[in-house]
SERO-215926 format. One record per residue: residue in one letter; x, y, z of N, C-alpha, C, O in turn. Coordinates in steps of 0.05 Angstrom, whole numbers, plus 5000, padded with zeros to 4 digits. Layout:
SERO-215926
aXYZXYZXYZXYZ;...
END
This chain:
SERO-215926
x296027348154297027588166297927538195299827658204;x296227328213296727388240299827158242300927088263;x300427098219303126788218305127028211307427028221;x304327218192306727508194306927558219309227508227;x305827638232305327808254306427648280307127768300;x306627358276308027278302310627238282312427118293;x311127288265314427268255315527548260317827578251;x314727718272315327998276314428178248314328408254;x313728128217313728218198310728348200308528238202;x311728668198309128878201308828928173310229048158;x305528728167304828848137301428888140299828858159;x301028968117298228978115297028958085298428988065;x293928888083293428858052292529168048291529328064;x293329188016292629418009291229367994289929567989;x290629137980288929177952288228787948289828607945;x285128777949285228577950283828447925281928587918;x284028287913281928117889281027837890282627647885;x278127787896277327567905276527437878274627507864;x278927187872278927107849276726847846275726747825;x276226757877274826427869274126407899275526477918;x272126317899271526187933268526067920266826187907;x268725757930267825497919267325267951268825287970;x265725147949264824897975263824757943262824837922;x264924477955263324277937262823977950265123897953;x261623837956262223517973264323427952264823467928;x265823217978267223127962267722847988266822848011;x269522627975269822467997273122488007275122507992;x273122488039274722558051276722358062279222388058;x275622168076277521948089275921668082273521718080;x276521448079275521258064272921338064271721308086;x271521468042268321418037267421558053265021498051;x267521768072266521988090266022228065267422348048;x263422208073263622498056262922798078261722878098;x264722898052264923148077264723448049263123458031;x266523628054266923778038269623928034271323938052;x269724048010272024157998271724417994270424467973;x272824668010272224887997276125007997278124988010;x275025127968277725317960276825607957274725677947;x279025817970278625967971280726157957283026107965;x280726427933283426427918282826737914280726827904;x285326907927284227127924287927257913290027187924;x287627407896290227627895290527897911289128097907;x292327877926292828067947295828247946297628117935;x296328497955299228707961298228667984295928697992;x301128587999300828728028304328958031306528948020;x303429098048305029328046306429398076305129488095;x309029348076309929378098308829698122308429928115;x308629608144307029788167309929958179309930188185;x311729828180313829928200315530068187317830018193;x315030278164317830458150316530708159314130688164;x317730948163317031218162315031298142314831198120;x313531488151311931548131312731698109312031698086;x314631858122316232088104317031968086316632038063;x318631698095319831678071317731348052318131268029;x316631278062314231118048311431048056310830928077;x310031138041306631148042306131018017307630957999;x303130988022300430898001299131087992297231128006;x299431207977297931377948295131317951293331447963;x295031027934292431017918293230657918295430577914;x291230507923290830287920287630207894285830377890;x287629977882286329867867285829597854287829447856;x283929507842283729257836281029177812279429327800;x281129017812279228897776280028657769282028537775;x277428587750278028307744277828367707277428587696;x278328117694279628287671276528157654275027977662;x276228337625273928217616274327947600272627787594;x276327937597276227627585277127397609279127407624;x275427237608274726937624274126727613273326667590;x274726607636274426297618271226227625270526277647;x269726127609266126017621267125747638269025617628;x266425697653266125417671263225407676261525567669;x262925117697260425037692258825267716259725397735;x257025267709255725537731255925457762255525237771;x256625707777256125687807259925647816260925657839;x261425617784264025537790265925707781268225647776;x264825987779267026167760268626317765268226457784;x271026327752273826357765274026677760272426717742;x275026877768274927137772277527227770278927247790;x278527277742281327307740281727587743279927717733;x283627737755284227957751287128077760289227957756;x286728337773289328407784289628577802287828747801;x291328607821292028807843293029047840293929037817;x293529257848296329507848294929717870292529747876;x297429847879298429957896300030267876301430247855;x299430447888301130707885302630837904301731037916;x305730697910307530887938308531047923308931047898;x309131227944311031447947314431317970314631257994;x316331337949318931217972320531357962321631317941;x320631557979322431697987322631977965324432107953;x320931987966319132207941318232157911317432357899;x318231927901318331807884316731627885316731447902;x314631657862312731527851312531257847314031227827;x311831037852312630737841309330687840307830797856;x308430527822306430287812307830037820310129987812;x306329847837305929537838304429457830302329587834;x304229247816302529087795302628907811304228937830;x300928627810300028347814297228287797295028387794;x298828027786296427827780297027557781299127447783;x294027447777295027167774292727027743290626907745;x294327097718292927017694291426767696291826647717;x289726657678289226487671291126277663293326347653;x290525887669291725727659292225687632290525777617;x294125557622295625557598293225317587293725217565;x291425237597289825067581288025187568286625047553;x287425467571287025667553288025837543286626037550;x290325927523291326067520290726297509292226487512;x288226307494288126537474286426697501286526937497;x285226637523284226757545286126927558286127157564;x288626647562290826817568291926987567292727127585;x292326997548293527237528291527537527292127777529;x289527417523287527717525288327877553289228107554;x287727707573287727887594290427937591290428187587;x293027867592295727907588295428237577296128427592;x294228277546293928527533293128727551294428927557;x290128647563288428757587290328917608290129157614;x291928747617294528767646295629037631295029267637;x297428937611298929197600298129427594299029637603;x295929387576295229627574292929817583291529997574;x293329637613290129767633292829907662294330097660;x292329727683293329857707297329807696298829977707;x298329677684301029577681301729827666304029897666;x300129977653301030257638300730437653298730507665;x303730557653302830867674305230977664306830857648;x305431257675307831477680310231397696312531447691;x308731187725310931227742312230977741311130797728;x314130947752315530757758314230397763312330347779;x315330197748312030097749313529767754315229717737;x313129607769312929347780311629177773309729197789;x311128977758309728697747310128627759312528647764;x308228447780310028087793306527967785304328067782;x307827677782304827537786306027207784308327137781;x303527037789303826777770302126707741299826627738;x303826777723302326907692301426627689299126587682;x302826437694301126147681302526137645301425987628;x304426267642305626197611309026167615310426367620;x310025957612312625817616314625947603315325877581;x315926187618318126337602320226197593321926317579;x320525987597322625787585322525607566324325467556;x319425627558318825437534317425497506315225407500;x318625647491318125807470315425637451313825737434;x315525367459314225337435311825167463311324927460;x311125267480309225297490306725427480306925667472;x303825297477301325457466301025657485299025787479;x302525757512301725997516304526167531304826327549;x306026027509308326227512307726607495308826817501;x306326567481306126907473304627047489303627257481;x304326937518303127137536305827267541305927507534;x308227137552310427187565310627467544310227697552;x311427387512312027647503309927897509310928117514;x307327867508305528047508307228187540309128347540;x306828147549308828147584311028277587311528407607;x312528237566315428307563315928447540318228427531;x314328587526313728607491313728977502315229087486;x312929127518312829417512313729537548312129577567;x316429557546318129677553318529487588320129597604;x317429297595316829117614319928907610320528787589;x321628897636323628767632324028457654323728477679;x324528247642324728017657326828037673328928107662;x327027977706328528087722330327877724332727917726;x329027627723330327287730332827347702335227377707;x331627367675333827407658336127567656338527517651;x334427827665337228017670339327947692341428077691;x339127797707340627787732341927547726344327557730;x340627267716341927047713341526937689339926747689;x342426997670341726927642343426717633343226667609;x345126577649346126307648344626057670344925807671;x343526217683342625987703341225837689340425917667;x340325547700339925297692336825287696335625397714;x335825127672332925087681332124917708330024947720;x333524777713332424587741332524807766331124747786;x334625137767334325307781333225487779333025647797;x331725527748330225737741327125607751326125787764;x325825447750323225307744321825417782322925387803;x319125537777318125587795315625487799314125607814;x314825247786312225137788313224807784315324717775;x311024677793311924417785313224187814314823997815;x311424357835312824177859311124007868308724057870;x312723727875311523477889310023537922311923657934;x308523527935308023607954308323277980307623258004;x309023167970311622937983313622997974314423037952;x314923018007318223198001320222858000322622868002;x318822607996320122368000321122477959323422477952;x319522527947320022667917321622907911321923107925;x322722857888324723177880322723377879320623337867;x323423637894321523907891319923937873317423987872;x322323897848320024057819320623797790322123787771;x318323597804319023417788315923287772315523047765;x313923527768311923477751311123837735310324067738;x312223627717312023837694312724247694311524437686;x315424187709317024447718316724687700317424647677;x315824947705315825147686316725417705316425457729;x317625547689317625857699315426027695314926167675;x313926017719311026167712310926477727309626697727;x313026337742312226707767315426887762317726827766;x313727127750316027357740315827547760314427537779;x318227787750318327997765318828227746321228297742;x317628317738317928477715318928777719318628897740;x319928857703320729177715321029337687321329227666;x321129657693320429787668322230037684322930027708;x322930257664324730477668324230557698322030527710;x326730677709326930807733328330567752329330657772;x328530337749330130147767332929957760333629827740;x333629997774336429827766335929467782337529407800;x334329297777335829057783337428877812338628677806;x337328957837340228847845341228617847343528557840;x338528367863337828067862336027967854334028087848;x336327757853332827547849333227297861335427217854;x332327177873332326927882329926727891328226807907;x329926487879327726367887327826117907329125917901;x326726137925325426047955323725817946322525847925;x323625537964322925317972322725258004324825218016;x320725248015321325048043319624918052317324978047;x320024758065317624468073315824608093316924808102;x313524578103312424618110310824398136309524198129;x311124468167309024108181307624048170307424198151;x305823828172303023718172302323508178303623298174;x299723498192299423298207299023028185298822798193;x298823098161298422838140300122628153301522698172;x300022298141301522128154304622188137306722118147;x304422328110305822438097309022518111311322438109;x307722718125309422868141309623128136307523228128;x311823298138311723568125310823588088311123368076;x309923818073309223868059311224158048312424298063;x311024208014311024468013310124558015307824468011;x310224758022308025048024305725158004303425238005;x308425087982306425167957307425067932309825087926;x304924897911306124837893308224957862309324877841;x307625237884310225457863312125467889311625377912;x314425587882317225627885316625917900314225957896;x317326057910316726397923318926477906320826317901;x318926857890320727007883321127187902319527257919;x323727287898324127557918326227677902328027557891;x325727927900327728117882328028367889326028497896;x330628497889331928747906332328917875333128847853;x331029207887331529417860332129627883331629637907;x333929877860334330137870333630317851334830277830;x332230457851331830767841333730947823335631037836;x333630997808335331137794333931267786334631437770;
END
């Protein structure tokens, strides 16, 4: 928040889900042992600087879904999801976020997938999917490609498809980056994992997906940011 905040971008979290936070030893620089903690949470943040009149926060919320994967104890992963309820510009909208389970479980996957839809992803109003589902919309015969349909299966529309339904897989793929930029971006095992989903009341306008290196003091040098790709997508109201 405070790396928004010196970029001038006024946001804030509305809804947060603390998916994993873990310390474990581990060894660090030749044979030093030290430790490793990861910390993994799904978060909305919601722009601070629009009028209120014309956009506010309703109702914010969050959960984790009942199907999980077991890991070894003291290590368990807390899958769930985010949403947000604005009002813009008199008009109702639902935001969704999650971040599913890995495709090395799929039938897990998939459950919570069902979970998503037909828990907070079902509503009246106007309603927004984004997440990183973890199921490769480009690879049909993927073991956890039938999350994607569960996803896209009741009235939920793929935004990347509607907009560029010729574009190329090496421009579609949002996972799968080398974190030595001396390597091609997305050159281990490339998938389309992070959607933008949309359902009646919106029209579409862009989508585009974002890459950029990142310093670090490694001897490396700069780094990506992240081993997914960033989406960004423009809708209007109808």
């Amino acid at each position: 928040m405070n790396a928004l905040e010196r970029q001038g971008a006024n946001y804030k979290a509305v809804s947060v889900h603390q998916a994993f936070d873990g310390q474990l030893p581990a060894f660090i620089n030749e044979g030093e042992l030290g430790s490793v903690r990861l910390t993994d949470r799904d978060v909305i943040l919601m722009r601070t600087d629009l009028p209120a009149k014309s956009f506010k926060l309703a109702k914010s919320k969050a959960g984790a879904y009942e199907a999980q994967l077991d890991l070894v104890t003291g290590l368990d992963v807390s899958r769930g999801w985010t949403a947000a309820d604005v009002k813009l510009s008199g008009e109702r909208i639902r935001f969704v976020n999650s971040h599913l389970e890995t495709s090395a479980a799929p039938s897990v996957q998939k459950q919570q997938a069902r979970e998503l839809i037909n828990g907070p992803a079902k509503s009246k109003k106007r309603t927004l999917l984004v997440g990183d589902f973890n199921s490769d919309a480009e690879n049909t015969e993927s073991a956890a490609y039938g999350t994607y349909d569960v996803l896209t299966g009741k009235k939920l529309v793929d935004t990347w498809t509607t907009l560029k339904p010729k574009a190329s897989f090496k421009k579609s793929v949002t996972y799968g980056v080398n974190d030595d930029l001396r390597l091609a971006p997305y050159s281990v095992n490339p998938e389309r994992l992070d959607l933008v989903l949309f359902g009646a009341g919106f029209t579409p306008k862009t989508i585009s997906r974002f890459i950029s290196p990142v310093e670090s003091a490694l001897p490396l040098g700069p780094l990506w940011n992240s081993d997914h790709g960033g989406i960004s997508a423009d809708f209007t109201l109808v």
